[in-house]
C-alpha positions as CSV (number, residue, x, y, z in Angstrom):
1,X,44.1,147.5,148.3
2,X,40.1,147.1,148.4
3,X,37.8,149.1,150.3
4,X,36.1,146.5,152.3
5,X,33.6,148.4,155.0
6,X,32.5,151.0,157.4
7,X,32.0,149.9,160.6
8,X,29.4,151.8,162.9
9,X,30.2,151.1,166.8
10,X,27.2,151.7,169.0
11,X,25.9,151.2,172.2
12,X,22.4,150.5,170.6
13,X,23.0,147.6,168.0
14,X,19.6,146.1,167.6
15,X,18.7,150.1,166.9
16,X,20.9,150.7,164.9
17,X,20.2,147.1,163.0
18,X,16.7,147.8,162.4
19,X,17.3,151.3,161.0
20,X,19.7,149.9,158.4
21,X,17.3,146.9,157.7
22,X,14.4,150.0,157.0
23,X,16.9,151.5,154.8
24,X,18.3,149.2,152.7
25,X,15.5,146.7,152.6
26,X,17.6,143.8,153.4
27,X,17.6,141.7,156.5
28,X,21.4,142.0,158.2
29,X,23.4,138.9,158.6
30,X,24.1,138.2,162.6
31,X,27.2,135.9,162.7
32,X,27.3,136.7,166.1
33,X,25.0,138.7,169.0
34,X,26.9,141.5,169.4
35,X,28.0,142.2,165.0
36,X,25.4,142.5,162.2
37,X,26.4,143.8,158.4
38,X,24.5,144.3,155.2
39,X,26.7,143.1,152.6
40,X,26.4,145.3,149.4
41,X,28.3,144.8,145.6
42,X,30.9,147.7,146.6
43,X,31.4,147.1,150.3
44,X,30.0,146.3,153.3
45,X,28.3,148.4,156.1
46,X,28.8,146.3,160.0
47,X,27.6,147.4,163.4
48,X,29.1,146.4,166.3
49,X,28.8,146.3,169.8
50,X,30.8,148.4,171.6
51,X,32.0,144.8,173.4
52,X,33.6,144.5,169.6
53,X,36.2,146.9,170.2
54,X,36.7,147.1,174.4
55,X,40.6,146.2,173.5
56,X,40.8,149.8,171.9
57,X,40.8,151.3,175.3
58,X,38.0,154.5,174.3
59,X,39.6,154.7,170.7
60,X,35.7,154.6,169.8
61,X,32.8,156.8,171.1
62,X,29.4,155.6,169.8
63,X,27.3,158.4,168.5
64,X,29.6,161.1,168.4
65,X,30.1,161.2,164.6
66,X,30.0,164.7,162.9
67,X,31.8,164.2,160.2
68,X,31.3,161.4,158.1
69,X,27.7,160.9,155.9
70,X,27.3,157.1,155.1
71,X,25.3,157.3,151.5
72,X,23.0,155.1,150.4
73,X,22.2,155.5,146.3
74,X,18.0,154.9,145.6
75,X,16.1,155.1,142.9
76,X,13.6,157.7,144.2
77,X,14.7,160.0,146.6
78,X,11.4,161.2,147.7
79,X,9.6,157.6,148.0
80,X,12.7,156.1,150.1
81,X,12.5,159.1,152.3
82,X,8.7,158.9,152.9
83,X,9.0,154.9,153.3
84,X,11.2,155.5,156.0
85,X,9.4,157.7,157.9
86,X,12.0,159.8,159.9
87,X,10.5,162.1,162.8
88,X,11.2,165.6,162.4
89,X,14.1,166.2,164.7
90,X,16.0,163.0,162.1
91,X,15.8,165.3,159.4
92,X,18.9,167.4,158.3
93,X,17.3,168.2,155.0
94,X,14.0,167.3,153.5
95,X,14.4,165.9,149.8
96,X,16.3,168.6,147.4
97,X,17.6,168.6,144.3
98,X,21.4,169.5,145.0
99,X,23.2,172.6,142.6
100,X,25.2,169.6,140.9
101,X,22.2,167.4,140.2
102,X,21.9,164.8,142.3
103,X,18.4,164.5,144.7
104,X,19.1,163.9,148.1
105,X,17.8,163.7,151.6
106,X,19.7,163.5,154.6
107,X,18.5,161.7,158.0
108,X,19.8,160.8,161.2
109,X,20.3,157.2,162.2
110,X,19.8,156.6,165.9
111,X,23.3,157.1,167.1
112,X,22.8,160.5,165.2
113,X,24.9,159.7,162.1
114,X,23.9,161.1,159.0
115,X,22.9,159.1,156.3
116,X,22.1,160.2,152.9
117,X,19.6,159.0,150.3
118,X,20.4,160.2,146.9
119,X,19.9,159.4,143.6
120,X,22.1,161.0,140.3
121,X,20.0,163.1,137.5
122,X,19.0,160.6,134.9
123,X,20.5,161.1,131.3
124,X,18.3,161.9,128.9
């Protein structure tokens, strides 16, 4: 088995699209109106309309998520959290450095997920 994605449902796709696109730096690839994913060398992250998954009957509730982080690895912790620019009621935690080492700074996307930017303590 191979870990393909994580799929985001929302009400707010072009949102949610342009947050990612801020985040990872890439553009996202639209096959269609209503799906968008950013294609990375591990796995993929999609967002989808909430028209996606109507056969599901409710199964999904956009922006209810308080459970899952989706983690994004940077080289500077600090400068990807300033470049973005979240407001203050985004942030969950300014940038730290964490008691096993790694830096990290956790933000809301705006469906309310958290996403965290983190980087590992460099060997020396």
């Amino acid at each position: 088995m191979s870990f393909a994605s994580i799929r985001i449902v929302t009400d707010d796709l072009d949102g949610l699209v342009a947050f990612y696109e801020r985040v990872t730096g890439q553009q996202a690839e639209r096959p269609a109106p209503v799906f968008a994913q950013f294609v990375g060398p591990g796995a993929s992250l999609a967002i989808a309309s909430t028209a996606t998954v109507a056969v599901l009957s409710g199964a999904l509730t956009p922006a209810t998520n308080r459970s899952v982080f989706i983690e994004f690895e940077v080289a500077d912790v600090d400068g990807a959290f300033a470049e973005l620019g979240p407001t203050s009621e985004d942030v969950v935690l300014e940038p730290t450095t964490m008691p096993w080492g790694n830096r990290s700074a956790l933000v809301r996307d705006p469906d309310g997920n958290v996403v965290n930017l983190f980087s590992r303590p460099t060997t020396d």
